[in-house]
Every structure is written in C-alpha cells, then in structure tokens.
C-alpha positions as CSV (number, residue, x, y, z in Angstrom):
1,X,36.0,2.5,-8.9
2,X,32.9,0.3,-9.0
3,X,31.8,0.3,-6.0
4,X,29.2,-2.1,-6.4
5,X,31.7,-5.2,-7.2
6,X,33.4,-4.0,-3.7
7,X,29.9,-4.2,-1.4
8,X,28.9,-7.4,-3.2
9,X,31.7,-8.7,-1.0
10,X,30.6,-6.7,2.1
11,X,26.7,-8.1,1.8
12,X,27.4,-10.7,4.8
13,X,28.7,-7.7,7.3
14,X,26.0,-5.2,6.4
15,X,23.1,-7.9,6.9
16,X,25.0,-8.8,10.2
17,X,24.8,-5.2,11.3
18,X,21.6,-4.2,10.1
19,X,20.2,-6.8,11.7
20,X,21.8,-6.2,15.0
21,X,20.6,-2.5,14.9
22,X,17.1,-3.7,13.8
23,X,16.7,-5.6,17.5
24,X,17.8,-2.1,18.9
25,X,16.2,1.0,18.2
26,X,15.9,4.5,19.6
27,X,13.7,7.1,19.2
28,X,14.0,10.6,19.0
29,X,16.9,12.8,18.9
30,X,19.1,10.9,21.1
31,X,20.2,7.9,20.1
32,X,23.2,6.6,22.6
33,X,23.2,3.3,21.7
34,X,23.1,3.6,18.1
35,X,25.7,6.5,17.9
36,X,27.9,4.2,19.5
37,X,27.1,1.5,17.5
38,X,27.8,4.0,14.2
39,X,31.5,4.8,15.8
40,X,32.5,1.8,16.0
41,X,32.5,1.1,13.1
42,X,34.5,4.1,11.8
43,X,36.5,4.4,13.9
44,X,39.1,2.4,12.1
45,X,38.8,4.6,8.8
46,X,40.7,7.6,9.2
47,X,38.2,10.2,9.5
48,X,37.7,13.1,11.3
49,X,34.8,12.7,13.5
50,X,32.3,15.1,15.7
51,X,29.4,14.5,17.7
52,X,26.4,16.3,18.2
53,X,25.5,19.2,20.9
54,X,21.7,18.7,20.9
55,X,21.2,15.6,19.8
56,X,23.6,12.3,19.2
57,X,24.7,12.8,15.4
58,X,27.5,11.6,13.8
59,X,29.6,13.3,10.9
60,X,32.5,12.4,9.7
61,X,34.8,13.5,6.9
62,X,36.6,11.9,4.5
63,X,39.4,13.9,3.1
64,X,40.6,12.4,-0.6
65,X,43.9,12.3,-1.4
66,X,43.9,12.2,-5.3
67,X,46.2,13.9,-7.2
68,X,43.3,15.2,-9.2
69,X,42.3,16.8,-6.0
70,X,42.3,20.8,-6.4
71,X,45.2,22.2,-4.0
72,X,42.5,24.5,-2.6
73,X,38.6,24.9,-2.7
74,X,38.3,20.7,-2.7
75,X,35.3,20.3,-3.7
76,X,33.0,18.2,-0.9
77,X,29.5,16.1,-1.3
78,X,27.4,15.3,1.6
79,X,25.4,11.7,2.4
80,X,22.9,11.3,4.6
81,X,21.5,8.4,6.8
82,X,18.8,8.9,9.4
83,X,19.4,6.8,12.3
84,X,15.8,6.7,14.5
85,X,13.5,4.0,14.8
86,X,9.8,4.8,16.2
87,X,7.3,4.2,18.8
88,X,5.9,1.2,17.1
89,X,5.8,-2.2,18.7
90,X,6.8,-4.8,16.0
91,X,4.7,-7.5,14.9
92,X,7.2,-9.8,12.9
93,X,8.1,-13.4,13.7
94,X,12.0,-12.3,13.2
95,X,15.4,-13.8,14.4
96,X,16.7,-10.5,14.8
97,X,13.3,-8.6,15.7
98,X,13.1,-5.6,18.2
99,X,14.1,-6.0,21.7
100,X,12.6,-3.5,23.1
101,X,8.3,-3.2,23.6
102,X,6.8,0.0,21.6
103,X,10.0,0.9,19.7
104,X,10.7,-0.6,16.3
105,X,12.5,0.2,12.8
106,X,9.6,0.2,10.9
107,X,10.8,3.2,8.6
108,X,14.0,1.4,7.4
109,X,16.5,3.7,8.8
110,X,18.1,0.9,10.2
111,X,19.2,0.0,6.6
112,X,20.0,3.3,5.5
113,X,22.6,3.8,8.6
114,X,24.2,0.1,7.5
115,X,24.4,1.2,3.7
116,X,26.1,4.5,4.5
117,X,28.3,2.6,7.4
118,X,29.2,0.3,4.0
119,X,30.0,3.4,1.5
120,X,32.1,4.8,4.3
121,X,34.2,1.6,4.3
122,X,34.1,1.6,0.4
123,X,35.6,5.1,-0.2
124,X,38.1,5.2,3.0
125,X,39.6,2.1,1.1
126,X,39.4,4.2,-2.2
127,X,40.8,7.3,-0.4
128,X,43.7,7.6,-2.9
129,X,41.3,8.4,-5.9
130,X,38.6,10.4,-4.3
131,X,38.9,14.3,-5.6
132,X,37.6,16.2,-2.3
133,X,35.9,15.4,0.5
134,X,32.9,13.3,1.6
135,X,30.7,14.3,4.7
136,X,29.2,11.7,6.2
137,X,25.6,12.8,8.1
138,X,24.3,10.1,10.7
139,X,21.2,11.9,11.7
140,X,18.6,11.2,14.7
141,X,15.6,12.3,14.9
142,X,14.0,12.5,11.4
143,X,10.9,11.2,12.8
144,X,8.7,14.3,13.6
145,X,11.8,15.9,15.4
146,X,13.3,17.8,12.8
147,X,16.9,16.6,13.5
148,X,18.3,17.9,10.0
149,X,17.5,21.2,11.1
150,X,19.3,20.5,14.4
151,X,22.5,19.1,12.7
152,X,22.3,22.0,9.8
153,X,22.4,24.5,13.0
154,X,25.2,23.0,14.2
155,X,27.6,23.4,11.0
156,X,26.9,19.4,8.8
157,X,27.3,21.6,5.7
158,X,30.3,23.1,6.5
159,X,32.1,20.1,8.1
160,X,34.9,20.0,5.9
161,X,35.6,23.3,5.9
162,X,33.8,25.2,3.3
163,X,30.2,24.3,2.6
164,X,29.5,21.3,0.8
165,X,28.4,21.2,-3.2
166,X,26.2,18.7,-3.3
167,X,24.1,16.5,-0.6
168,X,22.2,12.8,-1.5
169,X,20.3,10.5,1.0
170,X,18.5,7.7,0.3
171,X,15.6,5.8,1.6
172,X,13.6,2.4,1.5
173,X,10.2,1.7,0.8
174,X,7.8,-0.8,1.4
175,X,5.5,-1.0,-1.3
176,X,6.4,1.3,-4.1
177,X,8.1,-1.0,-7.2
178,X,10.4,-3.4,-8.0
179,X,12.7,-5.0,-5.3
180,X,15.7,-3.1,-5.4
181,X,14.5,-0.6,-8.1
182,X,16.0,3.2,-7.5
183,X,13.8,6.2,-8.3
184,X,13.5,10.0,-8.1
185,X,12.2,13.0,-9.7
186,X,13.6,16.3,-10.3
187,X,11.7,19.2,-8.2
188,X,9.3,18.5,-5.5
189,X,9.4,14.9,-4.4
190,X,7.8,15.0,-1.2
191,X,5.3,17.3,0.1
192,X,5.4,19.9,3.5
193,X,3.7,18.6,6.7
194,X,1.9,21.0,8.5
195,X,-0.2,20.8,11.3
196,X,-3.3,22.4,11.7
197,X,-4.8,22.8,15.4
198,X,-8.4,24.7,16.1
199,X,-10.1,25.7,19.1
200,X,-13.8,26.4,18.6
201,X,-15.6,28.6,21.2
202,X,-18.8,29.0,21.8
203,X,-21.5,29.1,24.7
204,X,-23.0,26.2,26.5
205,X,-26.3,25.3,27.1
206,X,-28.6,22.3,26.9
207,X,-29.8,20.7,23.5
208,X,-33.7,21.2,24.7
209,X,-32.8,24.7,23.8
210,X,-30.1,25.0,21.5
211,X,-30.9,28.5,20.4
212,X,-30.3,29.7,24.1
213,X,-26.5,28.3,23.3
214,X,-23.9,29.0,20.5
215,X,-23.4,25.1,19.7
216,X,-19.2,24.5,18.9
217,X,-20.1,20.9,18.2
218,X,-22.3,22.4,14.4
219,X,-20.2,25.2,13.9
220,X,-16.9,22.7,13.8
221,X,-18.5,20.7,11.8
222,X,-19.3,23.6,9.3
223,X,-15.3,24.5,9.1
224,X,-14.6,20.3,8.8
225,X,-17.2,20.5,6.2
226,X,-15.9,23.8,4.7
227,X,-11.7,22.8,4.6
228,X,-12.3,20.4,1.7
229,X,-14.0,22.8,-0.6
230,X,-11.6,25.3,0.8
231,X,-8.6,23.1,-1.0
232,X,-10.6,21.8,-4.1
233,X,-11.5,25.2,-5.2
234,X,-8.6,27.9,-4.0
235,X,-5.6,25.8,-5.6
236,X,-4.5,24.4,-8.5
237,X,-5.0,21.0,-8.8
238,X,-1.8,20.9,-10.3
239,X,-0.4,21.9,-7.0
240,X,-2.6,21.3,-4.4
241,X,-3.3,20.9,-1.0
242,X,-4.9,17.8,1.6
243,X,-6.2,19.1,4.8
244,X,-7.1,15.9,7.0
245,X,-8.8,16.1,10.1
246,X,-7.7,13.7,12.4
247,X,-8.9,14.2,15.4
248,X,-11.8,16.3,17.1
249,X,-12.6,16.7,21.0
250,X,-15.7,17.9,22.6
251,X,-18.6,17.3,25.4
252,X,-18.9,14.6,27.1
253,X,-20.0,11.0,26.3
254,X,-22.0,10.7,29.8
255,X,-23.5,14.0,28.8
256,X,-25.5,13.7,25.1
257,X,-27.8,16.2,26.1
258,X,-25.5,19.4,26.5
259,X,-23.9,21.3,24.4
260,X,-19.8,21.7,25.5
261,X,-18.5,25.2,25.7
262,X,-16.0,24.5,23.2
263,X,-14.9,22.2,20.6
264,X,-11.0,20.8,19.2
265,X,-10.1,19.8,16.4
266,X,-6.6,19.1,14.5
267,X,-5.8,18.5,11.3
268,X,-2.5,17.7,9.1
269,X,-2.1,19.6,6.0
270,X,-0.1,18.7,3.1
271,X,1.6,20.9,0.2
272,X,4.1,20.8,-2.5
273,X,5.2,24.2,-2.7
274,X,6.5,27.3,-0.5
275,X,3.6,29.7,-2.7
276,X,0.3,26.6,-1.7
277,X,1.6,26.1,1.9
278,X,1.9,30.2,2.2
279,X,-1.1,30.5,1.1
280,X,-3.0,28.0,2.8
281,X,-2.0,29.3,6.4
282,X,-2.8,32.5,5.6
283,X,-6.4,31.6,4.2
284,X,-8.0,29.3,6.9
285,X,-7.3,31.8,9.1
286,X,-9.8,34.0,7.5
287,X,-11.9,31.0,6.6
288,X,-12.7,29.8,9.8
289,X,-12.6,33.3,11.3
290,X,-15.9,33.9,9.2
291,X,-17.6,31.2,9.5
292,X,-17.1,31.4,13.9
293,X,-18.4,35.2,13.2
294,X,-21.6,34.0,11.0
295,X,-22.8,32.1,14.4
296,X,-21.6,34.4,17.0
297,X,-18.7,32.0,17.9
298,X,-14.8,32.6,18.2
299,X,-12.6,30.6,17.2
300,X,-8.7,30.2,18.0
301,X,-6.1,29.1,15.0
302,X,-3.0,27.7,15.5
303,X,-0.8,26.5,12.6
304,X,2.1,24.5,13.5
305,X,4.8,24.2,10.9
306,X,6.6,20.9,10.0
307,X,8.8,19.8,7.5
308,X,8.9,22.2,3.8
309,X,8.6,20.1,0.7
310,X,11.6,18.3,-0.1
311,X,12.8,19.8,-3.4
312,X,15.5,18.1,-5.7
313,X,18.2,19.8,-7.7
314,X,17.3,18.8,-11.7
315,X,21.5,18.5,-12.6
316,X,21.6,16.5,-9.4
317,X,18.9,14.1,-10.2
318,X,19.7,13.3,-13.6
319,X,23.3,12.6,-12.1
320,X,21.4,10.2,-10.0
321,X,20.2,8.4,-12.8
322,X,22.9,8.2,-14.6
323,X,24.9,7.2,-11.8
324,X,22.2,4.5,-10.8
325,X,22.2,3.2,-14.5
326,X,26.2,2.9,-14.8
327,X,26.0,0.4,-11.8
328,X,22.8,-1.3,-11.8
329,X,21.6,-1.2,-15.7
330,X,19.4,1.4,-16.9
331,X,15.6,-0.9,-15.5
332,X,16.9,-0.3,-12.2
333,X,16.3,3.6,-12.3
334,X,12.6,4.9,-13.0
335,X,11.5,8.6,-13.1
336,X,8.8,9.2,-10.8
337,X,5.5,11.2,-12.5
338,X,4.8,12.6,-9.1
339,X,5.5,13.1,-6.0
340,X,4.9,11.5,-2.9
341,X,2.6,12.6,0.2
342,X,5.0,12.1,2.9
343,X,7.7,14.5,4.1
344,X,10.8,14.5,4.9
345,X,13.2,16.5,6.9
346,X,16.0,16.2,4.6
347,X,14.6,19.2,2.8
348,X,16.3,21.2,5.2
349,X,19.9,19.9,3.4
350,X,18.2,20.4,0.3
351,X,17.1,24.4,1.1
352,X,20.9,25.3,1.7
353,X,22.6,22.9,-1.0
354,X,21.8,21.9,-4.4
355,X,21.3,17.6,-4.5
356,X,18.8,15.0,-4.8
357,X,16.2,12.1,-2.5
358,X,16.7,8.7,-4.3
359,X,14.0,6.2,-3.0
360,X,15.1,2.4,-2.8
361,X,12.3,-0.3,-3.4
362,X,13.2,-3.0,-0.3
363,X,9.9,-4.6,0.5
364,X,9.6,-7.9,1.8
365,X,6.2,-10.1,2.4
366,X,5.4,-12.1,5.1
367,X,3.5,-15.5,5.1
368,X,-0.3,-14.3,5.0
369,X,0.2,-10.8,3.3
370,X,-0.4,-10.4,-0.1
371,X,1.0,-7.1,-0.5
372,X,3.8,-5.4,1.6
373,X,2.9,-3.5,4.4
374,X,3.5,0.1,4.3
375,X,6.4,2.2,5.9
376,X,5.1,2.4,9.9
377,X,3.3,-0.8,10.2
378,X,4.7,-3.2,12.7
379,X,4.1,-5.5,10.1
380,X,6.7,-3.9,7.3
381,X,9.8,-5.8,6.1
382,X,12.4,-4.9,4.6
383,X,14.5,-7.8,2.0
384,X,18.6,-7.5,3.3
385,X,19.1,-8.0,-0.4
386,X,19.1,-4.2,-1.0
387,X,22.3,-3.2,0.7
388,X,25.0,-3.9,-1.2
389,X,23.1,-2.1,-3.6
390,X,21.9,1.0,-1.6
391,X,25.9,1.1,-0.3
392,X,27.2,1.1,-3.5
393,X,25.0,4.1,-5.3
394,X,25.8,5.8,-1.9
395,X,29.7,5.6,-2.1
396,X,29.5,6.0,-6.4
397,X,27.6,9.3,-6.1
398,X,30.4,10.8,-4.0
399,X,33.6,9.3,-6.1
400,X,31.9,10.5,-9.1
401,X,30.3,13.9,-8.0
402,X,34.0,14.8,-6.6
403,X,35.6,13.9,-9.6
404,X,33.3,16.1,-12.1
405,X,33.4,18.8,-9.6
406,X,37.2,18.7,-9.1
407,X,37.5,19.1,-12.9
408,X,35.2,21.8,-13.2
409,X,37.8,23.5,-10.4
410,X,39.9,26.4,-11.8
C-alpha cells in the first residue's frame, strides 16, 4: 500500500474539513461538537466505535482482515489525534477563522484530528491487507487537562481486545524546519511540566520599622533569587532543570509603605527525566524551608504535578524514520539533537506502550510577519499543504507496524 498516492487524492476533503473544524473549537475535555463532527465521518467505515465516560473521546477499531493476519494474538498499533482547541481569541484575517470569541486552534490539533480522520479512510479501504488491528484515539483535552490519562483509565490500550503493541501521534509546529519536514528522536523528546506554587509567611508591620516585621516580600525574593542557582548547580546540565517564576502576589499597590503578611508566588518547572523531576520536588522543599527558617518565616510548598516527559521507544523511532523516508524521501525526516521544552500528555500512552512522537513542520506566514508565529499565538498558521502528508505517515505506520509484527507472530 502507499498510502501517500491514496491521500494525494483526498487533499481537497481533508482541507475542506479542517477548515470547517478550525471555525469551531472546543476546549477542554468535552468536546460535543467536534466528537460529532469526528463520527460522522466514520461512521461509514466499519468500525467498532465507543465513546468516552468522562470526557467526549472517540476510539474506534479497525479489525484487518489479511490472510497474513495471525488467527489469534493479532497484533494491534494505536494512533493518536488530540482534538481541543484553546482559550485563545484568534487574530487571522481567515475565510475559515474561529467563530467563536476567546477560543481558537492555535495548537494545530485541528489538523491532526483531519489527518487521522484521512488514515482512517485510507486503511478501512485497505482493510483486506492490514495484519491486526488499528485503534484509532480521538482525544480531548490535551491542553492542561490531562485527557490521555482520562482515556488510558478508561481502557484506549486495550480497545481491541488485548493491549496494543505500539502507539504513534503526531503533531504540527509552527516554527521548527522545513514545511512539511517530519522529525523525532529516540528517548526523551519533550520535557515534564510541573507546577510549582509557594506561600511565604511572615509578620506584618510598617517599612518605617522593618525589623519590628518579618518582611515575605525580601525573603521571596531570596528563594526567586535562590531557585536558579538551585537548578544550575544540583543537576547535570546534561539533564537539567528550568524553574520559571511566573507570577508573584503580595501587599497592596495603595499601600507601599506596609509590609503584607504574606507573599505568593508560582512557578513552572521543567524536566527531562523521572530521576531530575524526583529530585527537584523533593529538594526545594528543603530549600525554601531553610531559607523561611534563616529569617524566622514559614513557608508553605505545594508541588503540583503535570505531564511526565514524553519518552520515545528507540526500535519505534527508527521505524518512524524509515517509514517517513519510504514515502517522502529520506530530506523529509531529520533526527532531532534535543529535545523540546514543551510537554505533552501523550507520555501517558507512551509509559504503558512502547512507540514514538513524530513532529510535522506546517507553519505558515502572514503578510507582515517575518517568521511564523509560535504554537499559541492567535497569530499562528498552519499551510493545508501538510495533510495528505501527515495522513499518509499516519495510515503507513499502522499497515506496516501490523505487518512486521504479524510476522514476528508464532
């Protein structure tokens, strides 16, 4: 099968759909509109479809029908498409853009739902040669809600009976190479997200007399001030970690002169490995904890976990690549040298199941910027150009994958 000679010929219905789910987005873990939107359009295809409990997924299995298909323990891979948009209001002079005010698909997961829409349509057709079974995860909620962990609770991996071998998603980017270049890495690809929220106590007073107080506002500082040498010089810079404090409460502006009770700060932390972010939590705890107990302050810690680093499988990846370079030419696939500083929650698939994050290159520019805009801006665009592509190394992964894996049967 090349699946890329097949979504050459879809390109005009997977730009007419993105497009159409571009002017609608939803955030959050419950996506109505868009989840009906998503089965519709399988519902023609013969597979066997569920819907979330807690949120408003979609997965759907393929079942192969190959005589190369083992006559038990099929094999089964697993692709995944986040559906959300987020709480951006978009600034683009589009045809097609957002129709609703403070909601916008700036991330791109309106093109990753449409390319994995299009493989769907590819390998249903193909049905005949695949060599197991393909689960198909429409996810909600990757934006800061965690809704792979949702849809992993409620049974995605073992949707087709038995739990999956191998589990790809794919997602667009604004700004990082080449339009319509592919790349990945084997290992950590994208780093945890933690947050880091602190409650500095002290006692108020008046600044005439500061020593008559226990000042929150110069002790906060102090920890600030004492995070960054706290990462450069506990951790390997070879796997490190970025504390960075975004926001910081305290006093009052119509008040200069007095010194507030207590001071807030928060601050998001990123890591690239279980051992750093372990280690991490546990230290600022005592960090901070000394440095309230220096100035006869107390201080409250609360560490609020995100997403874990996304970690790829090394066989997976370099299947990636080679699957990438069999449709696309070998220039279209780069190796990454390091990771990225965002997160994702896809690393929850990637915990339980061995597979691999393949990043697409889909920026677009708009008159008056020189450079894309990043992933998030209302600004970002993303070129249609990309989707027969991102369809096709979809739908190839899983007809390949199943076929090596259905060999490899006993």
């Amino acid at each position: 099968m090349d699946a890329h000679t097949i979504t050459l010929g879809l390109a005009p219905e997977l730009i007419a759909l993105r497009r159409e789910l571009h002017q609608h987005p939803e955030v959050g873990l419950h996506l109505p509109q868009t989840q009906a939107r998503v089965l519709q359009e399988l519902a023609d295809l013969g597979l066997e479809i569920t819907t979330g409990t807690a949120l408003s997924s979609v997965t759907a299995v393929l079942r192969g029908t190959s005589p190369l298909r083992p006559a038990t323990d099929a094999p089964a891979v697993l692709l995944r498409a986040d559906m959300d948009g987020l709480s951006v209001h978009e600034d683009n002079d589009l045809s097609y853009r957002s129709k609703f005010d403070g909601k916008m698909h700036a991330c791109g997961h309106d093109l990753h739902t449409t390319m994995l829409i299009g493989a769907a349509k590819v390998l249903a057709a193909h049905r005949d040669e695949l060599a197991g079974d393909v689960v198909l995860m429409f996810q909600p909620g990757e934006e800061l809600h965690d809704g792979a962990a949702v849809m992993v609770k409620e049974g995605v991996l073992e949707a087709a009976g038995r739990r999956v071998d191998a589990a790809f998603a794919m997602h667009v980017f604004s700004d990082r190479r080449e339009l319509g270049t592919f790349s990945s890495r084997p290992g950590t690809i994208m780093s945890a997200a933690d947050t880091l929220n602190v409650r500095v106590v002290g006692r108020g007073g008046h600044s005439s007399a500061p020593y008559r107080a226990v000042d929150p506002v110069t002790i906060a500082a102090e920890m600030i001030v004492a995070l960054q040498n706290f990462v450069t010089r506990r951790f390997d810079v070879f796997d490190p970690v970025i504390i960075g404090v975004g926001a910081i409460a305290g006093g009052d502006m119509a008040a200069p002169n007095a010194i507030p009770e207590s001071v807030r700060f928060s601050a998001s932390v990123r890591s690239w490995s279980a051992e750093s972010q372990e280690k991490w939590q546990a230290g600022v705890r005592t960090l901070l904890a000394g440095i309230a107990a220096g100035h006869q302050a107390s201080v409250e810690v609360d560490v609020v976990e995100g997403y874990p680093a996304t970690i790829t499988d090394h066989n997976e990846t370099a299947f990636v690549a080679q699957t990438a370079a069999k449709l696309f030419g070998a220039s279209r696939y780069v190796n990454m040298a390091n990771p990225l500083s965002c997160s994702e929650d896809f690393s929850r698939v990637l915990a339980e199941v061995p597979g691999s994050f393949v990043v697409l290159s889909a920026g677009d520019i708009a008159d008056g910027d020189e450079t894309p805009p990043d992933n998030h801006s209302p600004r970002v665009l993303f070129d249609d150009s990309v989707l027969p592509d991102g369809a096709a190394l979809y739908a190839q992964l899983a007809f390949d994958r199943l076929a090596q894996l259905a060999e490899h049967r006993p």
